[in-house]
C-alpha positions in Angstrom: -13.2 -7.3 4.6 -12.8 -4.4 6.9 -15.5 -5.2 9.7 -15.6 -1.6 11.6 -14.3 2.2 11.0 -12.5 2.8 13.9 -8.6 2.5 14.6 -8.4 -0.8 16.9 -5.1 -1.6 19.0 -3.6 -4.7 19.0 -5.3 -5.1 22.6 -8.3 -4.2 21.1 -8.0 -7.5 19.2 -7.4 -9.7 21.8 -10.6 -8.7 23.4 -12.5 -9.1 20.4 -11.3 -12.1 19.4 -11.5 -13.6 22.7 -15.1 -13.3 23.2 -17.2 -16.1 23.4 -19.3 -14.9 20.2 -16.4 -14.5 18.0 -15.2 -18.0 19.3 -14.0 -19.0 15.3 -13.2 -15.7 13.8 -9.2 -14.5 13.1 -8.2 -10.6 12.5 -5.8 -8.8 11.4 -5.0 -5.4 11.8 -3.1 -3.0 9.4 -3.2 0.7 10.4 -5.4 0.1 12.8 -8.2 -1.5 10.6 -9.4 -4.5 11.7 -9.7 -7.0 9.0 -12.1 -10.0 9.6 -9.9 -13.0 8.0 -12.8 -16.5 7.2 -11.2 -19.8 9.2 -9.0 -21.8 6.3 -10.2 -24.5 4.3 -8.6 -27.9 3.9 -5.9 -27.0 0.7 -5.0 -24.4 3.3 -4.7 -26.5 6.0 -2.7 -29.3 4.6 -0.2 -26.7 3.2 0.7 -25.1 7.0 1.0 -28.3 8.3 3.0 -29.0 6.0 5.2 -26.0 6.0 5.4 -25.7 9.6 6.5 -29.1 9.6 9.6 -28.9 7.4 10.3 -25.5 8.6 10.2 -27.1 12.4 12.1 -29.7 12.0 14.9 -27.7 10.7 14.2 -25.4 13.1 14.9 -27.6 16.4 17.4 -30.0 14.6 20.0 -26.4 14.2 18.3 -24.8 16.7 17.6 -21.6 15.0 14.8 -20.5 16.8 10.4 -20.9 17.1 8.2 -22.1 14.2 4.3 -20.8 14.9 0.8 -21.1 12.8 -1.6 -18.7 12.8 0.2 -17.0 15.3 -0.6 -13.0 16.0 2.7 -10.8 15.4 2.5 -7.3 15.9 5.9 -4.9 15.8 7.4 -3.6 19.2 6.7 0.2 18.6 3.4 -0.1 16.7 0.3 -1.3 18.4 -2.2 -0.8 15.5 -0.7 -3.5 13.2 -1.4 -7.2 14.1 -0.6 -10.2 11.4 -1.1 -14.0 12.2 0.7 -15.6 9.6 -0.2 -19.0 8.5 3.2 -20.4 9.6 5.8 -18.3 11.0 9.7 -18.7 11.9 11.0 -16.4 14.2 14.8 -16.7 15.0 16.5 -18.0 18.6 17.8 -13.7 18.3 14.5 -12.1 18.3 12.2 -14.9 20.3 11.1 -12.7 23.3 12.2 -14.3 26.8 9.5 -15.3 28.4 7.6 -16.8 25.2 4.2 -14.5 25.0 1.0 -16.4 26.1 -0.6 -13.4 24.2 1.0 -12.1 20.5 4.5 -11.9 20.2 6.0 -8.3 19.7 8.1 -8.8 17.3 7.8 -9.3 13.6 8.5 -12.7 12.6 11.8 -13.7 10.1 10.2 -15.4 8.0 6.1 -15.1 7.2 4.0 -17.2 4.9 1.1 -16.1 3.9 -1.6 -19.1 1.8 -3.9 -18.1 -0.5 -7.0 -19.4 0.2 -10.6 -19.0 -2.7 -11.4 -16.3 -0.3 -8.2 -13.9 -0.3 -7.9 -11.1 -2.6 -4.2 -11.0 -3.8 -4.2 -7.7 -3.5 -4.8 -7.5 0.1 -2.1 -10.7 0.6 0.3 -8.5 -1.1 -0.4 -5.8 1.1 0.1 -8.1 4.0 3.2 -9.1 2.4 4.6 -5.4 2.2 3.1 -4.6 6.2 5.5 -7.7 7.1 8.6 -6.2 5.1 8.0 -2.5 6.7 8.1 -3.8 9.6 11.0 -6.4 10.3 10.3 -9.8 8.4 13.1 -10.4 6.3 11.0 -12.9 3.6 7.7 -13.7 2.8 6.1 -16.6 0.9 2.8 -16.2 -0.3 1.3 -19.7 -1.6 -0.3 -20.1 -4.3 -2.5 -23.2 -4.2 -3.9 -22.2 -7.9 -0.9 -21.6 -9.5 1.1 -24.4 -7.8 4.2 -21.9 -7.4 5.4 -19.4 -4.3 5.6 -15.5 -4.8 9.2 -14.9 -2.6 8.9 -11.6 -1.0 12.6 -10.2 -0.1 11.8 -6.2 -0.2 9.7 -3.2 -0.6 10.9 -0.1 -3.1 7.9 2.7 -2.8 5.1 0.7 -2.6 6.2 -1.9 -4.9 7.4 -5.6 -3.7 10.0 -7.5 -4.9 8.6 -10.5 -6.1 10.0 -14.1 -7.3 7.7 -16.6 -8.5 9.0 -20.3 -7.6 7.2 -22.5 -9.9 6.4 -26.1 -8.9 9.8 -27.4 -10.1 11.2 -24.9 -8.1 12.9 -24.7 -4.8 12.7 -22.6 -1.6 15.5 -21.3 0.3 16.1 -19.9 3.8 18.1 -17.7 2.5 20.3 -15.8 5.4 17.0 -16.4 7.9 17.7 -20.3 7.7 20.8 -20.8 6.5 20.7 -23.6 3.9 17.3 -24.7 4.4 15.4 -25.7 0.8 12.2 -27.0 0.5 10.9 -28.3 -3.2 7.7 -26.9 -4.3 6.8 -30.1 -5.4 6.6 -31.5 -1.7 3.8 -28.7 -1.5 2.7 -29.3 -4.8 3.4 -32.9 -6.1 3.1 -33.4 -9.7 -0.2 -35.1 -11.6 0.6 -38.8 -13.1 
């Protein structure tokens, strides 16, 4: 939901969300619309940790580079767009030097993005495509109710290129984490 007509900056954000009365709330900014974004629920939860866990773990063991959740990301040369993917991997090439204590200026490699009851697809999606304009090589977007993972690789005109890994399906790293799977059915384990 967008919570105020007026372009914000990304420093705009960090005021906002750090003060004290907006202790719990997350934002994201696209265009310079601040997007008010409800704390995740436990589905949600479980799934990041989760992801972030494989993805981390893989990470440090080839030492490819920095694994974050809910992490803000904005791109170098544009400070009215600010994402904070779920979980995040960000390669040992782009990860700025010093580490940011505030958001990282850089988009990440890899973003995923869960659905949670609240989301609007739609505005995922567009999430997704922000990402892919802007540097992020993939993007998964979970999909708790379908059990399955749209892969976002591209944007042609203002269409994505979607893949939909179904639970029986795997994810790859592709060229962002070389040989790196994960099953959708660690995410997702089947019903008896």
């Amino acid at each position: 939901m967008v919570i105020r007509q007026q372009i914000y900056t990304v420093d705009d954000v960090w005021e906002i969300a750090h003060d004290p009365q907006n202790e719990n709330n997350h934002y994201d900014l696209i265009n310079g619309e601040l997007w008010e974004i409800p704390p995740p629920g436990g589905v949600h939860g479980r799934l990041a940790s989760k992801i972030s866990r494989y993805l981390g773990i893989y990470a440090d063991e080839y030492d490819l580079g920095e694994v974050t959740v809910e992490t803000g990301y904005h791109p170098k040369d544009d400070r009215k767009t600010l994402l904070s993917p779920d979980v995040a991997f960000l390669s040992k090439a782009n990860v700025p030097d010093p580490f940011p204590e505030k958001y990282i200026p850089v988009m990440p490699d890899l973003a995923v993005e869960i659905v949670s009851p609240s989301d609007v697809l739609k505005q995922v999606r567009r999430k997704a495509m922000t990402y892919l304009q802007h540097g992020t090589k993939i993007v998964w977007i979970v999909l708790p109710s379908e059990q399955g993972v749209d892969v976002c690789r591209s944007v042609t005109g203002s269409r994505l290129d979607i893949e939909f890994v179904e639970q029986d399906g795997v994810l790859s790293g592709e060229d962002v984490l070389p040989k790196f799977e994960l099953n959708v059915s660690i995410l997702f384990p089947p019903s008896n």
